[in-house]
C-alpha positions as a Markdown table, in Angstrom:
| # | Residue | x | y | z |
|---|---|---|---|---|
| 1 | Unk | -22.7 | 8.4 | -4.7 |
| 2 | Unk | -23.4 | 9.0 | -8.3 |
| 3 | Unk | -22.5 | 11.4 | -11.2 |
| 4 | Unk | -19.4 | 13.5 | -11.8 |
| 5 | Unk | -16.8 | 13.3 | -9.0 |
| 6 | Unk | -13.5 | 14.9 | -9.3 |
| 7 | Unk | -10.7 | 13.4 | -7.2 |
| 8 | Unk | -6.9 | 13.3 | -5.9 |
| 9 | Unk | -6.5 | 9.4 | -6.5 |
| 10 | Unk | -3.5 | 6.4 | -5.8 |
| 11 | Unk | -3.6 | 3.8 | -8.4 |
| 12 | Unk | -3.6 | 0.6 | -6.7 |
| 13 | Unk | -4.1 | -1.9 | -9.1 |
| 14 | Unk | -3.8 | -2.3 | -12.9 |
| 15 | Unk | -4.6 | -5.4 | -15.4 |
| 16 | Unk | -4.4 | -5.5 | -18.8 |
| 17 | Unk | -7.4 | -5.3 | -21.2 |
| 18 | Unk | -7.8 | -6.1 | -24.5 |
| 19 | Unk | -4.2 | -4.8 | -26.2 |
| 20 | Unk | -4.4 | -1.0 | -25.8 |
| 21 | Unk | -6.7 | -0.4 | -22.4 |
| 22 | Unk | -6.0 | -0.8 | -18.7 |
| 23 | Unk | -8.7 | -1.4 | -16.2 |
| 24 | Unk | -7.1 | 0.9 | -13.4 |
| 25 | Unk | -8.2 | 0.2 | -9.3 |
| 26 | Unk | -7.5 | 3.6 | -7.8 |
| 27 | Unk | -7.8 | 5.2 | -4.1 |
| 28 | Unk | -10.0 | 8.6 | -4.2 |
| 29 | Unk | -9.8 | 10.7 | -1.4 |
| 30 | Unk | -13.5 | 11.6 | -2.1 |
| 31 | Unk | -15.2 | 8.3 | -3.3 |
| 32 | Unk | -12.8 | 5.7 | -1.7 |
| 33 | Unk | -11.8 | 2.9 | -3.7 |
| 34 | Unk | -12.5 | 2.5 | -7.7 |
| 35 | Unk | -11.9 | 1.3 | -10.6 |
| 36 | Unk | -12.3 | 2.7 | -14.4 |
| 37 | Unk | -11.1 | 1.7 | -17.5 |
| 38 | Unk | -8.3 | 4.0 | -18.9 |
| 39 | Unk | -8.4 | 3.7 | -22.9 |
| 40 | Unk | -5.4 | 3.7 | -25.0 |
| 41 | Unk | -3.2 | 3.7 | -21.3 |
| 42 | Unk | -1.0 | 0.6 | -22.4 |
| 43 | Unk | -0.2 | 2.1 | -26.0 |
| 44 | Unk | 0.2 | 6.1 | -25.1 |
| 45 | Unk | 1.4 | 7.5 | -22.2 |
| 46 | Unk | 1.1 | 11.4 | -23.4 |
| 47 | Unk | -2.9 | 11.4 | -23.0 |
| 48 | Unk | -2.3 | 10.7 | -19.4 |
| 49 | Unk | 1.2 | 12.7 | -18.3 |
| 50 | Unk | 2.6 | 10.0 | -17.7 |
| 51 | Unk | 2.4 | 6.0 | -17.0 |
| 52 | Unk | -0.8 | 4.4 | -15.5 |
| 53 | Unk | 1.9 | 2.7 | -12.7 |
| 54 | Unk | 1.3 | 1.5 | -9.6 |
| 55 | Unk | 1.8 | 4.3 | -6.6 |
| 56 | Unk | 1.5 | 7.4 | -8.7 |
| 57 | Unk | -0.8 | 10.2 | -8.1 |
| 58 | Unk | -3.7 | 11.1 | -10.2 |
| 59 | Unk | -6.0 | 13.9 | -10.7 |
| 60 | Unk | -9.4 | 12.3 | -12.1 |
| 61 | Unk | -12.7 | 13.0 | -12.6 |
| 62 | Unk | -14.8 | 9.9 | -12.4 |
| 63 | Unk | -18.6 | 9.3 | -13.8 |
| 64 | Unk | -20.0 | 7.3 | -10.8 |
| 65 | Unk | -22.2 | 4.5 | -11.8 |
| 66 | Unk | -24.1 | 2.5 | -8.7 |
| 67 | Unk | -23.9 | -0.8 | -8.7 |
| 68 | Unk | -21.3 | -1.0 | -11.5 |
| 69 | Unk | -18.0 | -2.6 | -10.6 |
| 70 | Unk | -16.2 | -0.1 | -13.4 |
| 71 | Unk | -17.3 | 3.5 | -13.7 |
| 72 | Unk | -16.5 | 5.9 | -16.3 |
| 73 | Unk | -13.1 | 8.2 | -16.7 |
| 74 | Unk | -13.9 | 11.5 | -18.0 |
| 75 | Unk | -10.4 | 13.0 | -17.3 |
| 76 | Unk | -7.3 | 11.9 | -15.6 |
| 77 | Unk | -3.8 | 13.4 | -15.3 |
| 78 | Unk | -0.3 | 12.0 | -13.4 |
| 79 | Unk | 0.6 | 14.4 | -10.6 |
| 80 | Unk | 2.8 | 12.7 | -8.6 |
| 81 | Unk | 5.1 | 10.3 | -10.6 |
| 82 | Unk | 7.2 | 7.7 | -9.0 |
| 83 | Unk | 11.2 | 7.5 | -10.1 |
| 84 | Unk | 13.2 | 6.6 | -6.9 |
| 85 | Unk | 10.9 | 3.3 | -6.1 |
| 86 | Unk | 10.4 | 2.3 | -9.9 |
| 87 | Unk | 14.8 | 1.8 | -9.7 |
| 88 | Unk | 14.9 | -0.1 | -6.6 |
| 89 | Unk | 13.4 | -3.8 | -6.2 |
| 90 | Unk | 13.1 | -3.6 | -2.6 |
| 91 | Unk | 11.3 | -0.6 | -2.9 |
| 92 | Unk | 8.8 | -2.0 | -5.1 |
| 93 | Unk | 8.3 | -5.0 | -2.7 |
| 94 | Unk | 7.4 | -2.4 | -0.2 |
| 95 | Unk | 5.4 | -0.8 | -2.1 |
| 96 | Unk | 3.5 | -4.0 | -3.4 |
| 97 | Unk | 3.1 | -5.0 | 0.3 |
| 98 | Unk | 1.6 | -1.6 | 1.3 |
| 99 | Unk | -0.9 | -1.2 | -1.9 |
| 100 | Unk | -2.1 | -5.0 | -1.2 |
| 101 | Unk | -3.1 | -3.7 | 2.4 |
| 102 | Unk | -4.8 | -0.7 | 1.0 |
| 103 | Unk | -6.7 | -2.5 | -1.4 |
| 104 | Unk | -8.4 | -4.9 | 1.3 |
| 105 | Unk | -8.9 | -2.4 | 3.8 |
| 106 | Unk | -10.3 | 0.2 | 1.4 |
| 107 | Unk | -14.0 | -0.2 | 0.7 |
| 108 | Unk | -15.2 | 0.6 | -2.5 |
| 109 | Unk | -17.4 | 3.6 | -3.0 |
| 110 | Unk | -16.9 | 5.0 | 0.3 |
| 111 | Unk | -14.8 | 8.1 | 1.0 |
| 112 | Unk | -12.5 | 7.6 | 3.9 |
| 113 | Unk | -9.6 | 10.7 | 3.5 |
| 114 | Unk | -7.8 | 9.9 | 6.6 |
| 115 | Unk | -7.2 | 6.4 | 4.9 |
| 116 | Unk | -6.4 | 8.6 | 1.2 |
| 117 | Unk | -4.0 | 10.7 | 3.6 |
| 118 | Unk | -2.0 | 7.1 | 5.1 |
| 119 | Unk | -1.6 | 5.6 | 2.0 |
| 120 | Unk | -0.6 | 8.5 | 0.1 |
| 121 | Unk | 1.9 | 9.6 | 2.8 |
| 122 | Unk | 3.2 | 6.2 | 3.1 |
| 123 | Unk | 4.1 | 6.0 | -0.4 |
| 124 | Unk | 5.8 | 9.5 | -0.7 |
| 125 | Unk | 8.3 | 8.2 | 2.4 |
| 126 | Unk | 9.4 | 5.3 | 0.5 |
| 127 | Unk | 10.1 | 7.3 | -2.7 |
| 128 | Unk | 12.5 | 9.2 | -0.7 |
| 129 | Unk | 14.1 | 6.6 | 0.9 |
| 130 | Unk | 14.2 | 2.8 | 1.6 |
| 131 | Unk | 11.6 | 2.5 | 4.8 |
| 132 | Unk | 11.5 | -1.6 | 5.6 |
| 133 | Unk | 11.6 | -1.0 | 9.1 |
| 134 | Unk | 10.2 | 1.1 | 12.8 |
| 135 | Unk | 8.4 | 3.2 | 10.1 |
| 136 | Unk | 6.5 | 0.4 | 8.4 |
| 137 | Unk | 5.6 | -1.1 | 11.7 |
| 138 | Unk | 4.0 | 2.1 | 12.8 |
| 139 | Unk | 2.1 | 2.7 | 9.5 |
| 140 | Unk | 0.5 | -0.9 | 9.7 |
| 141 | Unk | -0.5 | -0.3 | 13.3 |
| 142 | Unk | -2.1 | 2.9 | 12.1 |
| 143 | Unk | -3.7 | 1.4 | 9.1 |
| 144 | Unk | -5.2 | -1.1 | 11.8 |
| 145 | Unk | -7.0 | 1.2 | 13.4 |
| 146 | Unk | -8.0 | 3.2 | 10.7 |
| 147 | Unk | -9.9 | -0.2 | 9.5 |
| 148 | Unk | -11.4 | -0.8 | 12.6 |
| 149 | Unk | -8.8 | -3.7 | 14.1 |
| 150 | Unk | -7.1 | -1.1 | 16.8 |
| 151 | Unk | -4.6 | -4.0 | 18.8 |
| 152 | Unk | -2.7 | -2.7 | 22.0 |
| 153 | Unk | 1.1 | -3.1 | 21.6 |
| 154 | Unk | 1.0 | -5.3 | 25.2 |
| 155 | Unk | -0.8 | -7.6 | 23.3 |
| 156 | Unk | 1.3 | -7.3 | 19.9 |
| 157 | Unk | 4.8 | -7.8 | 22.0 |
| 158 | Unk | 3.0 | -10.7 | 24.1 |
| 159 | Unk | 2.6 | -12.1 | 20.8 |
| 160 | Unk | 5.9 | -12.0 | 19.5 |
| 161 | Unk | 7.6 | -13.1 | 22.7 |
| 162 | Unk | 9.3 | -10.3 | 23.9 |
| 163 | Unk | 11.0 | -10.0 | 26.8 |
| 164 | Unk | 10.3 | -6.8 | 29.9 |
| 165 | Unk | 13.1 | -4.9 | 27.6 |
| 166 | Unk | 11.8 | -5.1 | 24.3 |
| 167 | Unk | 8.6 | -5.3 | 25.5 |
| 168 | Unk | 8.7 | -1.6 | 27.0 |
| 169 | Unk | 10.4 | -0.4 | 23.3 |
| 170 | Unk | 8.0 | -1.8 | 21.0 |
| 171 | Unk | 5.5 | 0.0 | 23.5 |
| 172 | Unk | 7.4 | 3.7 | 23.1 |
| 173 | Unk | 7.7 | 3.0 | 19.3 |
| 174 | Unk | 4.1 | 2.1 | 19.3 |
| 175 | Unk | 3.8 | 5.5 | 21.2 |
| 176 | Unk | 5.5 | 7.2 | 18.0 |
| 177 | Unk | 8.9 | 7.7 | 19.5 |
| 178 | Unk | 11.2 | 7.9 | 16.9 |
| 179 | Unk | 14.7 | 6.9 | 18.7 |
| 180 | Unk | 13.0 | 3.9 | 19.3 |
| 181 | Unk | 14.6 | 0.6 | 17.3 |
| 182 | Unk | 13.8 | -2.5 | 17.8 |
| 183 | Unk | 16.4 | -5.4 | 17.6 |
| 184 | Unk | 16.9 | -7.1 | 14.1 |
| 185 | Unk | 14.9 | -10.6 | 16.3 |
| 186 | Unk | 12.7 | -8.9 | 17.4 |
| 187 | Unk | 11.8 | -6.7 | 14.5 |
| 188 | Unk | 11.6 | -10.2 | 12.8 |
| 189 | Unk | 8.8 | -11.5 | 15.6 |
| 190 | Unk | 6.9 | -8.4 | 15.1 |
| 191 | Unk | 6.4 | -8.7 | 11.4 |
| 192 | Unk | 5.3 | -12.8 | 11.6 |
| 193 | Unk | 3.0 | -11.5 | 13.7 |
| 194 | Unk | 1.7 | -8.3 | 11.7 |
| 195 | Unk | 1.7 | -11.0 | 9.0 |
| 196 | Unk | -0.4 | -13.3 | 11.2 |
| 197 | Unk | -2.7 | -10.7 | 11.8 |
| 198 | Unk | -2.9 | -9.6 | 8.5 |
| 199 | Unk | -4.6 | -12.8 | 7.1 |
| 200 | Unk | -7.0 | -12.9 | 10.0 |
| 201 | Unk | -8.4 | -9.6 | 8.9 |
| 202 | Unk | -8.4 | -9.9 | 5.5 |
| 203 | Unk | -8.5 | -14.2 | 5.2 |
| 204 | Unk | -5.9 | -15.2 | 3.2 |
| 205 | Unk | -1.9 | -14.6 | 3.4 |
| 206 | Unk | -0.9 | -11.4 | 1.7 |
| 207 | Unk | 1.1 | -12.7 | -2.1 |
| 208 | Unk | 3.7 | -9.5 | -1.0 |
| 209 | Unk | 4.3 | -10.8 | 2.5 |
| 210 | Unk | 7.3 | -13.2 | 2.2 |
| 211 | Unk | 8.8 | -10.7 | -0.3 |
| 212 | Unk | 8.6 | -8.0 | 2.1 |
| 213 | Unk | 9.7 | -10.2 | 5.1 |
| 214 | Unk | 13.0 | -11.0 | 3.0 |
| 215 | Unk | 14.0 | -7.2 | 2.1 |
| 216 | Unk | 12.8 | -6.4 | 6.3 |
| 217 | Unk | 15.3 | -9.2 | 7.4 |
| 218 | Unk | 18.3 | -7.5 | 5.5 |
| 219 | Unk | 18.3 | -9.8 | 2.7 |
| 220 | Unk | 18.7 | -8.9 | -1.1 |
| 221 | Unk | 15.1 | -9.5 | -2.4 |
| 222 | Unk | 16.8 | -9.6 | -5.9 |
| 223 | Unk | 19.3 | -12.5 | -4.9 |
| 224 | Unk | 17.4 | -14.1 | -2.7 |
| 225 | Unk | 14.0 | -14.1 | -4.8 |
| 226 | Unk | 15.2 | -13.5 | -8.8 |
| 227 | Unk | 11.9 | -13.3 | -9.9 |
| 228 | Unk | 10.2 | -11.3 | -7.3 |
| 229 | Unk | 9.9 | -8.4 | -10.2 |
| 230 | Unk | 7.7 | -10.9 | -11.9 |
| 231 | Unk | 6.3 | -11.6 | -8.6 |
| 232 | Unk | 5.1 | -7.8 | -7.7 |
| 233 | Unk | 3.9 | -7.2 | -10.9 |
């Protein structure tokens, strides 16, 4: 794909360059995953609408260069701002951890919307309220299969050592039924093993995982990890 693009977009990634610019790793529903270089971002926030932050929304039109690894940004606005997540550290963790999987399962350059639809709708349930739980667990199944690594929940709950019992729930909540709830064990076993899986896909552990394990085991990521904000970031 080359030329002008314009684009619904999830920023994914950002890094400092030079002392006013950010190099900014976006989602696009149209041209999958990108990244541009956003002038002036870390010094002014009114060209933009708002902060260049991880997990907010963007409208931007994108000069596509093949073969570049950053391609030109010709306009972009904030359209969805975060506010409950930025207040609440487990909240970024989760957030972290779910950006981190998008990243390595997004290719670059290649529009995949139903990936842009999971990430995005993933991100607007945790800004309106905590989700480190069932719902997580069935969004990284579906993100799975969306990447090509569909795993049957028999296998999953063999995995993880469940018993006939819990064995049968994980299957209905795989299934999508929402009164399903695993035990606090076995909701444990399930994510060591989505964490397990995780690295075989993408080869290496995920840097958000043991954050994310803490704040899904019921734990305080703030007291337990006191400088996990320095961690995400």
């Amino acid at each position: 794909m080359n030329g002008r693009v314009r684009t619904p977009a999830l920023v994914l990634h950002t890094r400092a360059l030079q002392e006013a610019d950010l190099i900014v790793e976006c989602l696009g529903e149209k041209i999958g995953r990108f990244s541009v270089v956003a002038r002036g971002a870390r010094k002014s926030q009114r060209r933009f609408g708002g902060p260049l932050e991880l997990g907010t929304r963007l409208d931007v039109e994108v000069i596509v260069h093949p073969g570049r690894d950053l391609h030109g940004l010709r306009h972009c606005e904030v359209t969805v701002p975060l506010r409950a997540i930025r207040e609440d550290l487990d909240r970024i963790i989760g957030l972290a951890y779910i950006l981190e999987l998008v990243r390595h399962t997004a290719r670059e350059g290649m529009a995949d919307p139903e990936l842009y639809g999971l990430a995005v709708g993933i991100v607007d349930a945790l800004e309106a309220t905590p989700l480190i739980g069932e719902a997580l667990i069935l969004w990284e199944l579906a993100l799975m299969a969306q990447a090509g690594h569909q795993t049957s929940p028999l296998l999953l709950a063999h995995e993880a050592g469940f018993g006939p019992a819990t064995t049968a729930l994980f299957v209905r909540l795989a299934k999508g039924d929402p009164t399903a709830q695993l035990p606090e064990p076995a909701h444990q076993a399930m994510r060591a093993v989505l964490s397990r899986r995780w690295q075989e896909i993408i080869g290496r552990p995920l840097r958000s995982a043991q954050l994310l394990n803490a704040a899904a085991s019921g734990l305080s990521a703030a007291a337990h990890f006191p400088h996990a904000q320095n961690e995400v970031n």
